[in-house]
C-alpha positions as a Markdown table, in Angstrom:
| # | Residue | x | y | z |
|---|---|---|---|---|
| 1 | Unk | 73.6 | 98.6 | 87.4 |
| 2 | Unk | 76.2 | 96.0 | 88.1 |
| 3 | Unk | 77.0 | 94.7 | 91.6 |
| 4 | Unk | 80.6 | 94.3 | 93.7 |
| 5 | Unk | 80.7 | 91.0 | 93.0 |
| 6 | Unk | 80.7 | 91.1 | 89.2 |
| 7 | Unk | 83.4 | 93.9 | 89.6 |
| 8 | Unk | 85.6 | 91.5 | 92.3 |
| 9 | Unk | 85.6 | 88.9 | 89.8 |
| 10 | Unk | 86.6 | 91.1 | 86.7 |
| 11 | Unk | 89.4 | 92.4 | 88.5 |
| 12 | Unk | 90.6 | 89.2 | 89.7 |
| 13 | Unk | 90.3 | 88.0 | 86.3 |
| 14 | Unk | 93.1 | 90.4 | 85.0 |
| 15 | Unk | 96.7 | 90.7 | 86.6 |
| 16 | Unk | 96.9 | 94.1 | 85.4 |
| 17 | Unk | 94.3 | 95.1 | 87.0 |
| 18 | Unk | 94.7 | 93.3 | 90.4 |
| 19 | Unk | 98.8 | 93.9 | 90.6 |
| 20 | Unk | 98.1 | 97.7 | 91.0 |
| 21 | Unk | 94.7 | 97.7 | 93.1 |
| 22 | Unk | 97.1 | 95.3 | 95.4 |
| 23 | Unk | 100.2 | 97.7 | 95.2 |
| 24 | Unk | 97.8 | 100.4 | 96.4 |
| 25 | Unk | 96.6 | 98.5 | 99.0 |
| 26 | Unk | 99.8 | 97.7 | 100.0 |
| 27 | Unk | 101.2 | 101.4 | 99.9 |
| 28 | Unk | 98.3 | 102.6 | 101.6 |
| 29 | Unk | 98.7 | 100.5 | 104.8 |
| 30 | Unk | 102.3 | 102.0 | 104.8 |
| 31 | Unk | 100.9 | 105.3 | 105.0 |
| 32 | Unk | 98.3 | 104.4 | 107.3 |
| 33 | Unk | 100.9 | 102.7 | 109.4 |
| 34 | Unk | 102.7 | 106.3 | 110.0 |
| 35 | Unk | 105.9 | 104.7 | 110.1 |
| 36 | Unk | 107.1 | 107.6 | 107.0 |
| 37 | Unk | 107.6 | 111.1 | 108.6 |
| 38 | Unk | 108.7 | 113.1 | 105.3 |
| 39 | Unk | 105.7 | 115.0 | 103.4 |
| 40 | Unk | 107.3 | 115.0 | 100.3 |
| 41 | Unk | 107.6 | 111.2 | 100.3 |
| 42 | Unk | 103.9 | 110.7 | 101.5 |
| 43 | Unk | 102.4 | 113.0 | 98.6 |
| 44 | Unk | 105.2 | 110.9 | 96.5 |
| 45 | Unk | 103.3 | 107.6 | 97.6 |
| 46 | Unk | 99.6 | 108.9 | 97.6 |
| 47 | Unk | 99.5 | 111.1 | 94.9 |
| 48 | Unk | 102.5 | 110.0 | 92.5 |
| 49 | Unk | 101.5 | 106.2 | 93.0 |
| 50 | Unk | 98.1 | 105.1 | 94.8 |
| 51 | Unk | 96.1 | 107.6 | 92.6 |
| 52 | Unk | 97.3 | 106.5 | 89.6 |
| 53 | Unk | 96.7 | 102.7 | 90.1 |
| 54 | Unk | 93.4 | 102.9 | 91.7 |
| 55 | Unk | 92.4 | 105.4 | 88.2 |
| 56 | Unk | 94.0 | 102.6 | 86.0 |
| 57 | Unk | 91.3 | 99.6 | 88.0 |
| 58 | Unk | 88.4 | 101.4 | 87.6 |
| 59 | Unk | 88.4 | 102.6 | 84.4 |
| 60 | Unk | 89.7 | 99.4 | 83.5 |
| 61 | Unk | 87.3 | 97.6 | 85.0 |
| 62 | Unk | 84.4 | 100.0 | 83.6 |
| 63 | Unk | 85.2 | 99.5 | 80.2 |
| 64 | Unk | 85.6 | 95.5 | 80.3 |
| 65 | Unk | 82.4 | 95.7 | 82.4 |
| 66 | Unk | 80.4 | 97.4 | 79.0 |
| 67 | Unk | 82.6 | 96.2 | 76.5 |
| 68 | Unk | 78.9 | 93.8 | 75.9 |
| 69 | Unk | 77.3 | 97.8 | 75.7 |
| 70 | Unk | 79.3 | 99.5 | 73.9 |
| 71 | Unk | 79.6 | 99.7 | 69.9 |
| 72 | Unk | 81.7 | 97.2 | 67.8 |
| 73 | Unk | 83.9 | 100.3 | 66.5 |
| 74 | Unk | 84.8 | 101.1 | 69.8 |
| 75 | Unk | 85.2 | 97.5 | 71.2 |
| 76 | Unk | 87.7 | 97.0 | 68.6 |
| 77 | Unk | 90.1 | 99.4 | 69.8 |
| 78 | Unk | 90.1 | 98.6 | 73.7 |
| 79 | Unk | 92.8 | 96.0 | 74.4 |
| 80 | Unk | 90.7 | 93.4 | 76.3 |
């Protein structure tokens, strides 16, 4: 079982993983905020944008956490 702060580190190891765990972030304080009235635009923002971003970290970081775990055929094809 891994800890949190072998999986802070990964992801701050990797732009592409940090850029769109910080774009959620940043999309979700919007939203918290309640400064957008429209529905349509916050199911645009959560569902259409901070879903997708915050799937893309964690499998992310997942697989470069047990790239060590995982077979060689397999490690060959991830792009890390």
């Amino acid at each position: 079982m891994f800890n949190l702060e072998n999986l802070w580190h990964t992801a701050a190891n990797h732009p592409w993983l940090w850029i769109p765990l910080s774009g959620a972030a940043l999309i979700s304080l919007v939203l918290w905020s309640g400064r957008i009235r429209q529905p349509s635009a916050i199911n645009l923002l959560a569902i259409g944008l901070m879903l997708p971003a915050i799937n893309l970290c964690l499998v992310a970081t997942s697989a470069i956490m047990v790239t060590n775990q995982i077979s060689l055929d397999l490690a060959t094809v991830l792009p890390f």
